[in-house]
C-alpha positions in Angstrom: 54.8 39.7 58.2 51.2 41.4 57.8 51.7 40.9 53.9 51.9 37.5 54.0 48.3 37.2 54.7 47.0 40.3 52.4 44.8 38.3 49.8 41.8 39.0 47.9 38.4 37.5 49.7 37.5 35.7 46.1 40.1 35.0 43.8 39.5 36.2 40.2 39.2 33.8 37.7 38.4 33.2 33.8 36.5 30.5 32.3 36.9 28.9 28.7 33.9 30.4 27.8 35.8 33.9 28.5 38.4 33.1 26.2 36.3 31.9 23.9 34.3 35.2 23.8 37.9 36.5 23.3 39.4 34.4 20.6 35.9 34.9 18.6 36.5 39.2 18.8 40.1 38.4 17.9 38.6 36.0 14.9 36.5 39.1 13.8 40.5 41.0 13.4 42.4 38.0 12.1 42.2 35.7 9.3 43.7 32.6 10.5 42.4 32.8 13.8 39.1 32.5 12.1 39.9 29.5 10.0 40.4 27.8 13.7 37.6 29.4 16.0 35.5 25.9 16.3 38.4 24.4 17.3 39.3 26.3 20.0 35.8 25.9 21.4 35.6 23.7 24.7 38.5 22.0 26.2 41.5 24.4 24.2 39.4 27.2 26.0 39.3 25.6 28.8 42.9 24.7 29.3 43.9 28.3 28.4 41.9 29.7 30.5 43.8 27.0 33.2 47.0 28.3 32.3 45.5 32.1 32.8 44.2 31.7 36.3 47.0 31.5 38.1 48.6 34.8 36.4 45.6 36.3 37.8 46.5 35.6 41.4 47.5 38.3 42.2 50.1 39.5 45.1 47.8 42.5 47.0 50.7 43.6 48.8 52.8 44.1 46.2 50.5 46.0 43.9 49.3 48.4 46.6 52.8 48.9 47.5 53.6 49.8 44.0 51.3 52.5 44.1 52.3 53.8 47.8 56.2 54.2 46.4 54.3 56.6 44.3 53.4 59.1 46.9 56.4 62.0 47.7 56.2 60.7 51.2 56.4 57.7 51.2 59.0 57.7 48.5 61.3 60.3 50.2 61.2 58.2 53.5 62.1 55.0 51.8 64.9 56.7 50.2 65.9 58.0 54.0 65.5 54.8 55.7 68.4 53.9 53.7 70.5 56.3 54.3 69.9 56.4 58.1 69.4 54.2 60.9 66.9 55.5 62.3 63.6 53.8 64.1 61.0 52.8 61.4 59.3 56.2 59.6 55.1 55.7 59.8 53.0 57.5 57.3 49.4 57.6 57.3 47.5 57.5 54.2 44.3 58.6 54.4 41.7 58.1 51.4 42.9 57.1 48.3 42.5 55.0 45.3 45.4 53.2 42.9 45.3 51.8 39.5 47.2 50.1 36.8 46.9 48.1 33.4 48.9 44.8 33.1 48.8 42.8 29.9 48.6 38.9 29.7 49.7 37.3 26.6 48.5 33.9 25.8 50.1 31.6 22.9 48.1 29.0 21.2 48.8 26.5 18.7 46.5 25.0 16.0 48.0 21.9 13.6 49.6 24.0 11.0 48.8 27.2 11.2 50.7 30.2 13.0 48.2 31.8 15.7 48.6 35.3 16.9 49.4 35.8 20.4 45.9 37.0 22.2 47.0 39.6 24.4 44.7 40.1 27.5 44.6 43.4 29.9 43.8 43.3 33.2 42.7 46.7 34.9 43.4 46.2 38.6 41.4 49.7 40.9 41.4 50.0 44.1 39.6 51.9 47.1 41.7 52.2 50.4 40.0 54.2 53.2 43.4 54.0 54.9 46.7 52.7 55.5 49.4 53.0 57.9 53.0 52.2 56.9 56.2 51.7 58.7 59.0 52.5 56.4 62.3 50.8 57.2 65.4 49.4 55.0 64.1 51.2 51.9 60.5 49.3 52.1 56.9 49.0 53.0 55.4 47.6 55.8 51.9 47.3 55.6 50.8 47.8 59.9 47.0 48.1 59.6 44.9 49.0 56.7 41.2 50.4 56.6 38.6 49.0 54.5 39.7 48.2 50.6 38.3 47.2 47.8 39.8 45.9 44.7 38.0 46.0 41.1 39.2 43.9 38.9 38.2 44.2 34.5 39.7 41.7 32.1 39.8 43.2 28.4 40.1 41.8 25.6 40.5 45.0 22.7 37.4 47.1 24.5 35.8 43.8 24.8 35.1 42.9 28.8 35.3 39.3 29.3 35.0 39.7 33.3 34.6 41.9 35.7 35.5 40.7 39.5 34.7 42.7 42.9 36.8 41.5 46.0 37.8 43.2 49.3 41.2 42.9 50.5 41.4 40.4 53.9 44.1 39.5 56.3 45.4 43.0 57.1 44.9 45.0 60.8 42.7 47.2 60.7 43.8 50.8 60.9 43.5 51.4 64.6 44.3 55.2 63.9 41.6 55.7 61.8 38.6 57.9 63.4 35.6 56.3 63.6 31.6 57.9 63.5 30.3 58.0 67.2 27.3 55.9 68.2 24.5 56.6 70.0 22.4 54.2 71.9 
């Protein structure tokens, strides 16, 4: 399937130096988290930040399709397609953007002292010039997709700790889509 190969061109990633910048704003909120700030420094940031990465890998498919099941259409003909037998539906989406706020909670622990949790958001925005979908068995098939762009903020409180720009790869593009004439 097309979705199996829908990534981002750069993954996005944190360092320990962004989750230091994160524990010290949480340090300027919370007592005992500022008792244990210097130790956290260097390789505990840097091993949290490890453990982080990976939840940060995110499936493209899966979120833009999130945001597709949004729109009536599409939504109405996923609920058809399982009602019915009928060929696969295709809708065409023409400009559009999506967005959404997930929160990543990291635990730490420090010899004898209870540390909060430091809860993370990631604010995932994307720019799709198009998409074409084939709706079948109540889901989403992704069969060619224009240019897309994924913006990616990781937040800490209002403090941004990264800010990642990637376009989304491995999709057809949409051969439906009208294209500007050139002259030569």
């Amino acid at each position: 399937m097309m979705h199996d190969r829908l990534k981002l061109d750069t993954p996005i990633t944190v360092s320990g130096d962004d989750i230091e910048k994160a524990w010290a704003e949480q340090a300027k909120e919370v007592s005992a988290v500022l008792s244990v700030v210097d130790l956290l420094r260097g390789v505990p940031a840097e091993r949290a930040a490890a453990e982080v990465n990976p939840t940060l890998d995110i499936d493209v498919f899966t979120w833009l399709a999130r945001g597709w099941a949004t729109v009536e259409a599409v939504r109405n003909a996923m609920q058809r397609s399982l009602l019915a037998l009928d060929p696969p539906s295709i809708i065409r989406l023409d400009q559009h953007s999506l967005a959404s706020t997930s929160h990543l909670v990291l635990n730490t622990d420090a010899p004898n002292i209870a540390l909060p949790e430091l809860v993370l958001a990631l604010a995932l925005s994307a720019n799709v010039t198009s998409a074409t979908l084939g709706i079948r068995d109540g889901g989403i098939e992704l069969l060619a997709l224009g240019e897309a762009s994924v913006v990616a903020r990781l937040f800490y409180g209002d403090l941004l700790l990264k800010q990642h720009v990637a376009t989304v790869e491995g999709a057809a593009r949409d051969p439906f889509r009208t294209h500007a004439a050139t002259t030569a």
